[in-house]
C-alpha positions as CSV (number, residue, x, y, z in Angstrom):
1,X,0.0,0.0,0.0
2,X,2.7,2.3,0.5
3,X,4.0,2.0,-2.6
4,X,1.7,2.9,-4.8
5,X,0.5,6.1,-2.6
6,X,4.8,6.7,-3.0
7,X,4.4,6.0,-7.0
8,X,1.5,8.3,-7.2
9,X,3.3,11.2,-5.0
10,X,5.9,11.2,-7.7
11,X,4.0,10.8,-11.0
12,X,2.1,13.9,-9.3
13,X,5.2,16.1,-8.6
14,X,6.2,15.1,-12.3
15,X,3.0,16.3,-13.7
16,X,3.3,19.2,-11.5
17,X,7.4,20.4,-12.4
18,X,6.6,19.0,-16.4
19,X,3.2,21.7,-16.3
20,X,5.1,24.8,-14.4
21,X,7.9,24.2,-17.2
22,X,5.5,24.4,-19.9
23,X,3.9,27.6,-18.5
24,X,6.9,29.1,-18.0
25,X,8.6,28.1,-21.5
26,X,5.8,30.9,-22.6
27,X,6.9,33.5,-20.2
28,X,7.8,36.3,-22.3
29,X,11.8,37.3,-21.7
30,X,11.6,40.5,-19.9
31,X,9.9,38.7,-17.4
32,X,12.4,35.6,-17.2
33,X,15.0,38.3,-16.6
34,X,13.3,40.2,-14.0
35,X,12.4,36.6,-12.2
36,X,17.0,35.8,-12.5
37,X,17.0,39.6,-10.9
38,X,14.9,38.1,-8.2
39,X,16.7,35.1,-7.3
40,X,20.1,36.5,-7.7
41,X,18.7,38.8,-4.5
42,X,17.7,36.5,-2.5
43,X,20.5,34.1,-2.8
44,X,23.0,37.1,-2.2
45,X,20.8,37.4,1.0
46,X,21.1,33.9,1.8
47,X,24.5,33.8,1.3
48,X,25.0,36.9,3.7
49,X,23.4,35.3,6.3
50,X,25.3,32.3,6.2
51,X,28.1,33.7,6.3
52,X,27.2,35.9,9.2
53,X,26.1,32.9,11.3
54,X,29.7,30.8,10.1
55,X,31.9,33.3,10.0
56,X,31.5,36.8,12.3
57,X,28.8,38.4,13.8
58,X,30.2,41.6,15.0
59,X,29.1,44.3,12.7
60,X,25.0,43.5,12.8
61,X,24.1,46.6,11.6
62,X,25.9,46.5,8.3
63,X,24.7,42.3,8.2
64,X,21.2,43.7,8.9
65,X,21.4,46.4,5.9
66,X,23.0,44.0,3.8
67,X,20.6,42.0,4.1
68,X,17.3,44.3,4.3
69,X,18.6,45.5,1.2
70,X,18.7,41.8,-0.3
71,X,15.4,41.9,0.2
72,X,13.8,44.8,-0.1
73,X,15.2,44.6,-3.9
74,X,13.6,41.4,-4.3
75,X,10.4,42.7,-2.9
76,X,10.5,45.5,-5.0
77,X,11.4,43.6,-8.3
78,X,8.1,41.3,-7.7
79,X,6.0,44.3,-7.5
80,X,8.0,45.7,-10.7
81,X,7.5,41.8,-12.7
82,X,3.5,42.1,-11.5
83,X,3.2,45.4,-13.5
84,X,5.0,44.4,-16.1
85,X,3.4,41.2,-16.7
86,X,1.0,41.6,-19.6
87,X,-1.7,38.8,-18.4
88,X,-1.9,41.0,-15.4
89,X,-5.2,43.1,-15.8
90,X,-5.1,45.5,-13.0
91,X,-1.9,47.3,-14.5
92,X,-3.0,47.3,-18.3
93,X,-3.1,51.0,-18.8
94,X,0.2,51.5,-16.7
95,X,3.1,51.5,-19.2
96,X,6.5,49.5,-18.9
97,X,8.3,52.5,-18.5
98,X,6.5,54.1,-15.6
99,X,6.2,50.8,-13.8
100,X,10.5,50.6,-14.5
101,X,11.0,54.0,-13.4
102,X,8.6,53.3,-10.2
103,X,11.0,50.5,-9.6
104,X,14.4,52.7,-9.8
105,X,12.7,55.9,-7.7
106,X,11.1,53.2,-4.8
107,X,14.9,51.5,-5.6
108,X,17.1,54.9,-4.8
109,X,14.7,55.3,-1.6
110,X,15.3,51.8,0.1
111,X,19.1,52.4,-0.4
112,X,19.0,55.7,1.1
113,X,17.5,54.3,3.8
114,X,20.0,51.4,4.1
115,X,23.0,53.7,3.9
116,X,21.2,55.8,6.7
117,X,20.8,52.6,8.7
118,X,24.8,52.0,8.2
119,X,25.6,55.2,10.3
């Protein structure tokens, strides 16, 4: 009995990875890029935070802006890819280039912030 509840798991989770590949072999390019923009923040977060909990711990409050500034580009790319996402039809009248230079002004903000966290 167990097996075939294991053997039906994984033909699910194959259905599931071989349908979110398909879907996303259709996402238009800008969109893949701003989605690689998005996980290159958060694994430069992750890295920052192992490497504060293996190596040193002493300056927190530049560890803390590092990575509050990890994230709050991520956060602020996702909000930039839902505008930008055609299917999306809250933001059809708002054009690409006001939803990218929302993204650079809220951008320049958050690291003002950060730097005035620094000291």
């Amino acid at each position: 009995m167990g097996r075939s509840t294991t053997t039906t798991t994984t033909k699910d989770a194959q259905a599931l990875f071989h349908s979110l590949r398909t879907a996303y072999v259709a996402t238009p390019t800008n969109l893949k890029i701003i989605d690689l923009y998005i996980v290159f923040a958060i694994v430069t977060a992750l890295i920052q935070v192992f490497t504060w909990l293996l190596l040193d711990r002493f300056p927190f409050n530049s560890f803390l802006s590092g990575v509050l500034s990890c994230v709050g580009t991520a956060v602020l790319a996702v909000c930039l890819r839902i505008q930008v996402n055609k299917e999306n039809k809250e933001f059809k009248d708002l054009p690409p280039e006001r939803a990218f230079a929302d993204f650079v002004l809220c951008n320049l903000v958050l690291h003002l912030v950060i730097m005035n966290f620094l000291g």
